[in-house]
C-alpha positions as CSV (number, residue, x, y, z in Angstrom):
1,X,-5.3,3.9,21.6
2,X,-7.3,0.7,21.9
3,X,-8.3,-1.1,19.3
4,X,-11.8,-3.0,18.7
5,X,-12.7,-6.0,21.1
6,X,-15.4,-7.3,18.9
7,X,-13.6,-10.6,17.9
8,X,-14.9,-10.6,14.6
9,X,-14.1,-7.2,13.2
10,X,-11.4,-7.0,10.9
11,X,-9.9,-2.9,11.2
12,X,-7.6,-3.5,8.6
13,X,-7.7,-5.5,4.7
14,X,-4.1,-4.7,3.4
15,X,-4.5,-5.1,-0.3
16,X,-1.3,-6.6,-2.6
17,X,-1.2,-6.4,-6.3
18,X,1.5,-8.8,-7.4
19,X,3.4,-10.4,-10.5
20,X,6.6,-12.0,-10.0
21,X,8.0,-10.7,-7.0
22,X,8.1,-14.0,-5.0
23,X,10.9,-13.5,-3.2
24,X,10.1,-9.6,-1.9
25,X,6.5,-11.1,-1.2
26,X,7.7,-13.4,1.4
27,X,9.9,-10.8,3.0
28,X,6.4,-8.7,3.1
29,X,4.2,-11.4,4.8
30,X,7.3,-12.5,7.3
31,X,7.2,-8.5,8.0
32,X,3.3,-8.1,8.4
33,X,3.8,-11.4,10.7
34,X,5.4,-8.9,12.8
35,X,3.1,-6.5,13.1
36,X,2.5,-5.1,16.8
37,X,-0.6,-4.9,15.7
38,X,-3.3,-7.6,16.6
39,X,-2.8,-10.4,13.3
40,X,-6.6,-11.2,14.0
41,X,-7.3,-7.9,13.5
42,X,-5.8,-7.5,10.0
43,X,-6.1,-9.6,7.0
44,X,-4.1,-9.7,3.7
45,X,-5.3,-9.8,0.1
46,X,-2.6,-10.5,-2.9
47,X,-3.9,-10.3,-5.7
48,X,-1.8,-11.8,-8.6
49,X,-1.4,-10.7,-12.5
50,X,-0.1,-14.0,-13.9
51,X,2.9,-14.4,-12.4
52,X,4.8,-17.3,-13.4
53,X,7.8,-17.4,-10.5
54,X,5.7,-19.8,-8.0
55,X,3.6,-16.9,-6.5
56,X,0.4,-19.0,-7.4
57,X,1.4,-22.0,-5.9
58,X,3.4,-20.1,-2.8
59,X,0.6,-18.4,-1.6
60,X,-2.1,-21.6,-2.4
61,X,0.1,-23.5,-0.1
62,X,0.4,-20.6,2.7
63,X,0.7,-21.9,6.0
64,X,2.0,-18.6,8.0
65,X,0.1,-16.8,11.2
66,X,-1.4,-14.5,8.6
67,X,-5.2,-14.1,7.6
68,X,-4.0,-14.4,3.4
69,X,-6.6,-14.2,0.5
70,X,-5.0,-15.0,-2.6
71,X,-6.8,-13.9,-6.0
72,X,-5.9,-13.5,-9.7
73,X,-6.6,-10.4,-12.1
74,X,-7.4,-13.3,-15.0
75,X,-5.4,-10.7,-17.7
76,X,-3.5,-11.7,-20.2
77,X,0.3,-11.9,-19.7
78,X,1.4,-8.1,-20.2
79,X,-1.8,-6.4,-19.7
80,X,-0.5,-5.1,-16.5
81,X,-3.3,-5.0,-14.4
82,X,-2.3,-3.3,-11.5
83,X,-5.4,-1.2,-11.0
84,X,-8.1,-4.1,-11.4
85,X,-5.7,-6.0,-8.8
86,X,-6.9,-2.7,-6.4
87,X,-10.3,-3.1,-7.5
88,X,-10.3,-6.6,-7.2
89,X,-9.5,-5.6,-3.5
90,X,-11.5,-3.6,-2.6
91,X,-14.2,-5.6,-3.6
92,X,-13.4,-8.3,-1.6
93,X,-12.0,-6.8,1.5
94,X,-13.8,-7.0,4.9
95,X,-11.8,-4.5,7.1
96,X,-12.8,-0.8,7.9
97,X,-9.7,0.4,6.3
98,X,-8.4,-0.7,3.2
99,X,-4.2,-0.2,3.3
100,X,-3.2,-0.6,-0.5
101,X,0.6,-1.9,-0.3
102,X,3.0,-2.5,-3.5
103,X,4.2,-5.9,-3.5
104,X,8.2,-4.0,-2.9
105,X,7.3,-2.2,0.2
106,X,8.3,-4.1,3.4
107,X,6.5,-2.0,6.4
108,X,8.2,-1.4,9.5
109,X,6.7,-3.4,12.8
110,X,4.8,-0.8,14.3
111,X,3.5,0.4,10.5
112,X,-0.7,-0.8,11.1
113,X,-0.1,0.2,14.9
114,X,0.6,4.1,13.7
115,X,-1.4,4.1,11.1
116,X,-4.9,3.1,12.9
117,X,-3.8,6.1,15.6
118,X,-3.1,8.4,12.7
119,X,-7.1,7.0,11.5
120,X,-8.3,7.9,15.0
121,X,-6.8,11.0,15.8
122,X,-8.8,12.4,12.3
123,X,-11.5,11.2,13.0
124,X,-11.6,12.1,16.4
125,X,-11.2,15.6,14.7
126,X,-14.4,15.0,12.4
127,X,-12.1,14.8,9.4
128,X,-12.5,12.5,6.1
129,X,-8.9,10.8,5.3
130,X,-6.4,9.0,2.9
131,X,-3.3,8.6,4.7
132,X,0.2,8.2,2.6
133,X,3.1,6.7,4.5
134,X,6.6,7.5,4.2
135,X,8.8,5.0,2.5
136,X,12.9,5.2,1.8
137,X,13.3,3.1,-1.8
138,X,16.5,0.8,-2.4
139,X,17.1,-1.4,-5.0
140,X,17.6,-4.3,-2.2
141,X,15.8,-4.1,1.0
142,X,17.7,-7.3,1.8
143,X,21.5,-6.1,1.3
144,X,20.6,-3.0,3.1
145,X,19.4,-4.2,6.3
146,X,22.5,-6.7,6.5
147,X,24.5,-3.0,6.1
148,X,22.8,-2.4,9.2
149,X,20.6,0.4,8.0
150,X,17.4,-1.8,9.3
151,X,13.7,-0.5,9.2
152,X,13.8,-0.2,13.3
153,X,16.7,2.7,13.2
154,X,14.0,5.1,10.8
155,X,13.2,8.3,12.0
156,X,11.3,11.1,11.2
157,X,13.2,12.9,13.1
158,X,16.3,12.5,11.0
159,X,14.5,12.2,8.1
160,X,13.3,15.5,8.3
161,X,16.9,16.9,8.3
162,X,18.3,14.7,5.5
163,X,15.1,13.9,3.1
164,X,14.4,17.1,0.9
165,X,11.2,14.9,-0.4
166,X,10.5,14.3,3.2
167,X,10.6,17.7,4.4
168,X,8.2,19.1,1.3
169,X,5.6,16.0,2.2
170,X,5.9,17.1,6.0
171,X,5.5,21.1,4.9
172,X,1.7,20.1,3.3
173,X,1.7,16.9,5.5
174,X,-2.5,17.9,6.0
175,X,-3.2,19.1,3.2
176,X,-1.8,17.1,-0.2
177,X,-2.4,17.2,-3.5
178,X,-3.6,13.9,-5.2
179,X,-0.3,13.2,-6.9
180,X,1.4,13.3,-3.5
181,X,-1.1,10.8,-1.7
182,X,0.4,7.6,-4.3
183,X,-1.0,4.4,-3.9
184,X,2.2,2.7,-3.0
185,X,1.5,3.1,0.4
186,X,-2.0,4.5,0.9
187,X,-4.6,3.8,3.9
188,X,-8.7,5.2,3.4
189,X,-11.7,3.8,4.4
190,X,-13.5,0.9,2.6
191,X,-16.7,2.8,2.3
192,X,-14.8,5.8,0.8
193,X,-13.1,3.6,-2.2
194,X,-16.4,2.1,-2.7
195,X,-18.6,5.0,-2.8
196,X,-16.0,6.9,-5.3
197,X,-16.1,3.2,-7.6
198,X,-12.7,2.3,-7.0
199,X,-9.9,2.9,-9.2
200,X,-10.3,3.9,-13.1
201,X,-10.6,0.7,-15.0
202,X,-7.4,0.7,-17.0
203,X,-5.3,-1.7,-18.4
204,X,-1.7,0.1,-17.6
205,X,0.2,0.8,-14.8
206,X,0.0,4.4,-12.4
207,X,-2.8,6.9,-12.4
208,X,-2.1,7.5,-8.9
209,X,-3.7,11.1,-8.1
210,X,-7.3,10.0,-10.8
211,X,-8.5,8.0,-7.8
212,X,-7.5,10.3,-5.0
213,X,-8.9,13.2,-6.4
214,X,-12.2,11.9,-6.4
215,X,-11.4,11.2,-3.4
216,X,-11.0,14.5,-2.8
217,X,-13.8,15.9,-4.8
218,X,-16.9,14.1,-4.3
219,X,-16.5,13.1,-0.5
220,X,-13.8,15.8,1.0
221,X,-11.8,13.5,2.1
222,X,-8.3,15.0,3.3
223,X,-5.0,13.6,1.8
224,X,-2.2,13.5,5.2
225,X,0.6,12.3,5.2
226,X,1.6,10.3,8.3
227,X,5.5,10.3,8.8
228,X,5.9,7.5,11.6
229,X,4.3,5.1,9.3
230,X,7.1,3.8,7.7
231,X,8.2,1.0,4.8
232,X,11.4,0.5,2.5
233,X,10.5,0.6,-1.2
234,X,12.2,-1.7,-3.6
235,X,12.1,-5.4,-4.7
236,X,15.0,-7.6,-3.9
237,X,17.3,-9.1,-6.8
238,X,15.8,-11.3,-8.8
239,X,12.0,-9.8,-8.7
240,X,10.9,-7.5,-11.2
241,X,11.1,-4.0,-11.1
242,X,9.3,-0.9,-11.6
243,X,11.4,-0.3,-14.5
244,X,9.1,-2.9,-16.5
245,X,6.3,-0.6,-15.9
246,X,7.9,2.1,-17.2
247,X,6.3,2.6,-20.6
248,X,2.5,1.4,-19.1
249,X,3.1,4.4,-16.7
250,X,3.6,6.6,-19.9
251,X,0.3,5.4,-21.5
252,X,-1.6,5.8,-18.0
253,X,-0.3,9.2,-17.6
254,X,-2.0,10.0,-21.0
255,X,-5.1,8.8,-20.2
256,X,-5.1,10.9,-17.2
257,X,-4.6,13.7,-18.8
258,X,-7.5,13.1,-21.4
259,X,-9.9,12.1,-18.5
């Protein structure tokens, strides 16, 4: 399926909320590099919470193939401000589709290529969306591809035979609930995020399924999951992990509930 020849239209604004992952980070943008789909047609926002391992100065000093944005939350240290780095995004984004990507997730080459089909085919249907990849999560992306087990030998296929996550995803795959459309790997129109205000201004770490089901709610938008876009999940030694957000998620998870 073709994409846009209007020159100046961006289809894609993949959105990066960051704090000290440097080393993951540039193993994302050498991946999106890769893309088989069109670079001019794709641009990529990191948005930084106060990192203090060189992401700042990296990413000031980018010279790669890629259309980068770099911008910072402006929290304090440990206010964890994941969700105003998505907002922060969406804000300032200028693609169609808005692809909201955890600074641990390396995409596979063809990942925007399948996921603007997936976009068309719904559309083509009349159908609202939010798309949620499929991601495998290791604690280093890095050890495992030199193992062999590389992003190019994934399929869904195979998944579907050894993945029991997988196989529940692909048993609801058009018709999830908002806690299975996360936002670690999620792809919906700008206007939709916009006309629903974003994500819940909170200082803490999670929410994912307060956004989508508004999502859900006030526009009808669909949640789908879309099994051939692919990503490994997990930041490479030396970056933080998710564990650090464990006790934000906790206090996010509360608010939820009280909302």
């Amino acid at each position: 399926m073709g994409v846009s020849e209007n020159p100046k239209k961006v289809i894609f604004s993949i959105i990066i909320p960051t704090y000290n992952r440097l080393n993951t980070l540039k193993l994302i943008l050498s991946q999106l590099s890769k893309q088989t789909f069109p670079l001019d047609k794709f641009e990529v926002l990191v948005i930084d919470d106060g990192s203090t391992d060189g992401t700042k100065e990296f990413l000031k000093g980018y010279q790669g193939k890629l259309n980068l944005r770099y911008f910072e939350t402006g929290l304090p240290e440990e206010t964890y401000g994941y969700l105003k780095a998505l907002n922060v995004g969406i804000e300032r984004a200028k693609g169609e589709y808005l692809v909201f990507l955890d600074s641990d997730m390396v995409p596979k080459e063809d990942a925007l290529e399948r996921l603007y089909e997936a976009h068309k085919r719904w559309e083509e249907k009349g159908e609202k969306v939010a798309i949620r990849a499929w991601w495998v999560r290791r604690k280093n992306p890095l050890k495992m591809w030199l193992k062999r087990e590389t992003l190019s030998r994934y399929s869904p296929h195979h998944a579907l035979e050894s993945n029991k996550k997988f196989r529940k995803l692909y048993e609801r795959k058009d018709n999830l609930k908002p806690k299975d459309a996360v936002s670690a790997f999620l792809s919906v129109k700008r206007e939709f995020a916009l006309a629903v205000g974003g994500f819940i201004n909170a200082t803490c770490y999670g929410l994912d399924g307060e956004f989508q089901e508004r999502l859900q709610n006030k526009l009808g938008v669909r949640l789908v999951f879309e099994p051939s876009v692919y990503a490994i999940h997990g930041p490479l030694k030396g970056d933080v992990s998710a564990e650090k957000y464990r006790w934000s998620r906790k206090i996010a998870q509360k608010i939820y509930k009280r909302s």
